[in-house]
Structures are given as C-alpha cells and as structure tokens.
C-alpha positions in Angstrom: -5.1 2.0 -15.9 -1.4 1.7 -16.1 0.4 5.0 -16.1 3.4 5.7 -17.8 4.3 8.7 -15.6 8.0 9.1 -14.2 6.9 10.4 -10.9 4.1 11.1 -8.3 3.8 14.9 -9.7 3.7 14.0 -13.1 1.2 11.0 -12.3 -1.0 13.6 -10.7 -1.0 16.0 -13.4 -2.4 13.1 -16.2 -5.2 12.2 -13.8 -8.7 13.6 -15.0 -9.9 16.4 -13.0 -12.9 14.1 -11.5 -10.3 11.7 -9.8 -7.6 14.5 -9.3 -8.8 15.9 -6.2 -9.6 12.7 -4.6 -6.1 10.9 -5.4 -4.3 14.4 -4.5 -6.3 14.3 -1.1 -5.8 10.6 -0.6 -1.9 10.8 -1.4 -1.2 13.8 1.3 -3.0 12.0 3.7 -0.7 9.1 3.2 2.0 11.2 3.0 1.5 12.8 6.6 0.6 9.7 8.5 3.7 7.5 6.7 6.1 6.1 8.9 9.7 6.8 9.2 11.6 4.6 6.1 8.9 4.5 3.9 9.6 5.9 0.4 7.0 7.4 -2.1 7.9 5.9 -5.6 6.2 5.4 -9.0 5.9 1.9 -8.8 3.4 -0.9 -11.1 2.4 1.8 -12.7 0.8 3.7 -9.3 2.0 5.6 -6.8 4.2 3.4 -4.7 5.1 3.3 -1.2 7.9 1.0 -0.5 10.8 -0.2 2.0 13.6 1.1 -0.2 16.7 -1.5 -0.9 18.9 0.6 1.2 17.1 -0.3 4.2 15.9 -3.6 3.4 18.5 -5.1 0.6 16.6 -8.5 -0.4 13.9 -6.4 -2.0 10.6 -8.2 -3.4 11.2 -11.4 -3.4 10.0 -12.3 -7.1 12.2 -9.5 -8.6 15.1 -8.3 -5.8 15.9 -5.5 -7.8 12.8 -4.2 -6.7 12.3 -2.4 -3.0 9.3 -4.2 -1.4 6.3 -2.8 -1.6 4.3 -2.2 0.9 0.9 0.2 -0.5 -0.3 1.4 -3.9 -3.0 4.5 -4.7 -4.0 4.2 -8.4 -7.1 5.5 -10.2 -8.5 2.3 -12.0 -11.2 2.8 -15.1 -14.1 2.8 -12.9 -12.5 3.4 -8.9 -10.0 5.1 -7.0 -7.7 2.0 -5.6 -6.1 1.7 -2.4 -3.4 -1.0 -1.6 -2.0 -2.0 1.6 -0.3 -4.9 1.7 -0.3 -5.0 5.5 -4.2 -5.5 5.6 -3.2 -8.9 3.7 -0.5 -9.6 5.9 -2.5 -9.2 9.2 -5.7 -10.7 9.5 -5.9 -8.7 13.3 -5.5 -5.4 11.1 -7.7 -6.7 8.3 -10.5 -7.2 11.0 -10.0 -3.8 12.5 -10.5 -1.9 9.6 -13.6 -3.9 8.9 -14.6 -2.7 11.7 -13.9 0.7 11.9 -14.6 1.4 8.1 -19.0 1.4 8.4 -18.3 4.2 11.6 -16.2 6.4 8.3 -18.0 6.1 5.8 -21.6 5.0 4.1 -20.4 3.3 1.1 -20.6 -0.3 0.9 -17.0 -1.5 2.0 -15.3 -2.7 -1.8 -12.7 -4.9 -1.2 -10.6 -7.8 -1.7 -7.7 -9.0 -0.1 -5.0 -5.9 -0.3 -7.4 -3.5 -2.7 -10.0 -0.9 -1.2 -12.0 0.1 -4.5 -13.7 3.7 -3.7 -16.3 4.1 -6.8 -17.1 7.3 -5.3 -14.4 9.7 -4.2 -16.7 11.2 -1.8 -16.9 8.1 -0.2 -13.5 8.1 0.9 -12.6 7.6 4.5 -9.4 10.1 4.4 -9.1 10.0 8.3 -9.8 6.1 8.7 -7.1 5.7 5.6 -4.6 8.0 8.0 -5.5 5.5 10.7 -4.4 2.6 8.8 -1.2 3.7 7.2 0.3 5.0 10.7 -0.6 1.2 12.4 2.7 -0.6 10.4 6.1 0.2 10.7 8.5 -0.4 8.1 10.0 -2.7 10.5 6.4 -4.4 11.1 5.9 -4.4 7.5 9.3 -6.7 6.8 8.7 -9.1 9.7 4.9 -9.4 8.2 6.7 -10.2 4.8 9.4 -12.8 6.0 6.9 -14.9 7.7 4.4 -14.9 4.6 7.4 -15.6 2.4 8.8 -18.3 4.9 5.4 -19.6 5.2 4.5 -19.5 1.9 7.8 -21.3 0.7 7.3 -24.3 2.7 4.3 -25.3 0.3 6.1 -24.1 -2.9 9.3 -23.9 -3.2 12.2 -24.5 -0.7 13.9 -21.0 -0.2 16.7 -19.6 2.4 14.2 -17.4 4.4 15.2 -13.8 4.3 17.2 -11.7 7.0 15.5 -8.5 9.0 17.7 -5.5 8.4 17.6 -2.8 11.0 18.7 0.3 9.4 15.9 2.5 11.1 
C-alpha cells in the first residue's frame, strides 16, 4: 500500500489505528539506534532511510537524483514491512539475524531477500530490529553498494564504478 503522504508524520497519521502503534514503535526504534548520516525521508511510498546526496552525490544508481536508500518501514495490506538493504548486501549479516531472530521472537521468520514481513505486530522483535540497524554505517552501507553495483555491472552492463565519498 503506496502512500501518498508528504512526510513521516503525516504517513503516521493515515495508518489505521491496528498498524499505528506497531509502525510508530518500529520507526522510534530505528530512529534511536540509526547511525550518524542516515536521513529519515518519505521515500517509494514508505518511510525512507537514506544516505542523502550531500553525502554521497551519485545517489541510486538507476535514478541519481535519488539518495540511496538504504531501509524502508511500510504497512503492506496484510503485514508490517521492514527493509534493510544491508541484510541483502551481507550475507555474514543476513546469517546473523537468522540467527538471532528465533531467540526475539516466536513467529515464523517471513522473509525474502531485503523484506521482514511481521503479520502480527506483536510479533515484532523491536530490540533485535535496534540490533540490526546500529550493525551498518552509512559508510559500510556505500562500500556494500559499490561492490554490488561493480559486481553486478560486470554481467550487465559496463559502467565506471562509483567513487566512496567521505563527508562523515
């Protein structure tokens, strides 16, 4: 479910009071456990937490107007949706939140490759989820990136690989 909402607050205040708690809960405990350069934005729709282009120009790489994202909260028809881009980019992080997720919570883990579906909201590991978003740095998260993107490019198409900007 695609919001139209111009801001974090506003996006909030259209949720339905069954998810609003949950997303409100899950969005403050991103919010205190976000690293330094990280911005909270609307963005696809969500709320958006992204390397903004003042710290790392190039943007996203299919649309460099765009700062790179880097996770996404959003509530879906039927689950509240967590995106972290990092658990996609890292299989060592990927494998330690497998890990650690059956020791937070009893709910059959719902995921696929950067999307945490919580069906419940009681079944949402708020301090494991603080876990995770402290373990990447902004700087972690655009090193992560240029190696996909490099990666990925020599398979598809031949690009200049990108430059890591340190303005932290």
């Amino acid at each position: 479910m695609t919001s139209k909402a111009t801001t974090p607050e506003q996006y909030l205040k259209e949720l339905p009071t069954d998810r609003k708690e949950a997303v409100t809960e899950l969005r403050n405990v991103v919010l205190k456990n976000l690293p330094k350069g990280f911005k909270e934005t609307m963005s696809y729709g969500m709320l958006g937490y992204v390397v903004p282009l003042e710290i790392y120009p190039p943007g996203y790489h299919c649309n460099p107007e765009l700062p790179l994202s880097f996770m996404n909260i959003a509530s879906q028809k039927n689950f509240i949706a967590f995106y972290h881009m990092g658990i996609y980019g890292s299989p060592k992080l990927l494998k330690w939140f497998t890990d650690e997720y059956p020791k937070h919570s009893t709910a059959k883990l719902d995921m696929g490759k950067a999307c945490i579906r919580f069906k419940k909201p009681e079944h949402i590991p708020y301090k494991l989820i603080g876990e995770l978003v402290k373990k990447i740095t902004v700087k972690d998260w655009i090193e992560t990136y240029e190696k996909i993107i490099k990666r990925s490019s020599k398979t598809r198409i031949k690009t200049s690989p990108l430059k890591l900007y340190n303005y932290l």
